[in-house]
N, C-alpha and C positions, 0 to 999 in steps of 0.2 A: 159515134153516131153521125155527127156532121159530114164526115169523108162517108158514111156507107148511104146518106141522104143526096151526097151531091152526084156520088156513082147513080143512083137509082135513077135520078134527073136529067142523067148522060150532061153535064155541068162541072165535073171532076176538072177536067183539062181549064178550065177558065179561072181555076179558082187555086189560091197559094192561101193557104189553113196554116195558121203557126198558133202555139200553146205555148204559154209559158208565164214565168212569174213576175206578173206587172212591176212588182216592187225592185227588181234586180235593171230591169232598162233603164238608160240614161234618161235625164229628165228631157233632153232633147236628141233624136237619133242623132249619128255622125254624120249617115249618110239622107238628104231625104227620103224617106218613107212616106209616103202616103196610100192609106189604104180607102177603098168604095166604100168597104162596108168592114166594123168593129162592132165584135159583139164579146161583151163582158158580163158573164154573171155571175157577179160579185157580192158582197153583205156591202152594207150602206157604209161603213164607216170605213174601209179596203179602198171600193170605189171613189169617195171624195176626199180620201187621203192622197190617192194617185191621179188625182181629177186630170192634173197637167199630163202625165205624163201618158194618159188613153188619149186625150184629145192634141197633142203635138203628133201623132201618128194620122190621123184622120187628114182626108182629102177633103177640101174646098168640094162644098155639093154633094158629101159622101154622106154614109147615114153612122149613126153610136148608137146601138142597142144595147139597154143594158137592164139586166134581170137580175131575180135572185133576193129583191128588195121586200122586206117589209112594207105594205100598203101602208103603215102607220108612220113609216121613213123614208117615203116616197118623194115629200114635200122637201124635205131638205136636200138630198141628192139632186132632185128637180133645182132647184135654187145656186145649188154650189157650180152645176153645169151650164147652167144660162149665164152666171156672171162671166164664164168664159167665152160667152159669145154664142150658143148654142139655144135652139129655143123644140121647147118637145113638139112633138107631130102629130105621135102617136102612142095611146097608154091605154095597157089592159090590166084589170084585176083577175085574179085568179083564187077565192079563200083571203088566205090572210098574204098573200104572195104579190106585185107588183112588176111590170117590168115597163119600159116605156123606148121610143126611138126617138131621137134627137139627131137635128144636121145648122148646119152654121144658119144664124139669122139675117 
């Protein structure tokens, strides 16, 4: 859905989309990586297990959205991200659902 959203946007060409399984990347890439914009929608406990190794990806200035959270375990996800230097921006509920955007403080 993201590749048929950023086609519709004529945005395709500007943007490098990768999938895969947070837990298998090194805790630090080899090479630097930095990405604009990281969006991970994870359960709470996946996400602040891998806290380090979504935020060692992320650019100075870029943004980390990240969804998929419990409203009710928003607060600690929130908490375990900021101690890395990260402070949120922007936070929406949705039902019982949360997601929120974060970029470095």
């Amino acid at each position: 859905m993201a590749r048929q959203n950023a086609r519709k946007n004529r945005i395709d060409a500007k943007l490098k989309m990768t999938r895969g399984d947070v837990t298998k990347l090194p805790l630090k890439p080899a090479q630097r990586f930095e990405y604009d914009l990281i969006c991970a929608n994870l359960i709470s406990n996946l996400l602040i297990a891998e806290k380090r190794r979504i935020v060692n990806r992320l650019k100075q200035g870029g943004t980390l959205v990240l969804a998929g959270i419990l409203a009710v375990e928003f607060g600690e996800v929130q908490g375990a991200f900021e101690k890395l230097g990260l402070k949120l921006t922007a936070k929406r509920v949705e039902n019982e659902w949360c997601s929120g955007a974060f970029c470095f403080a």
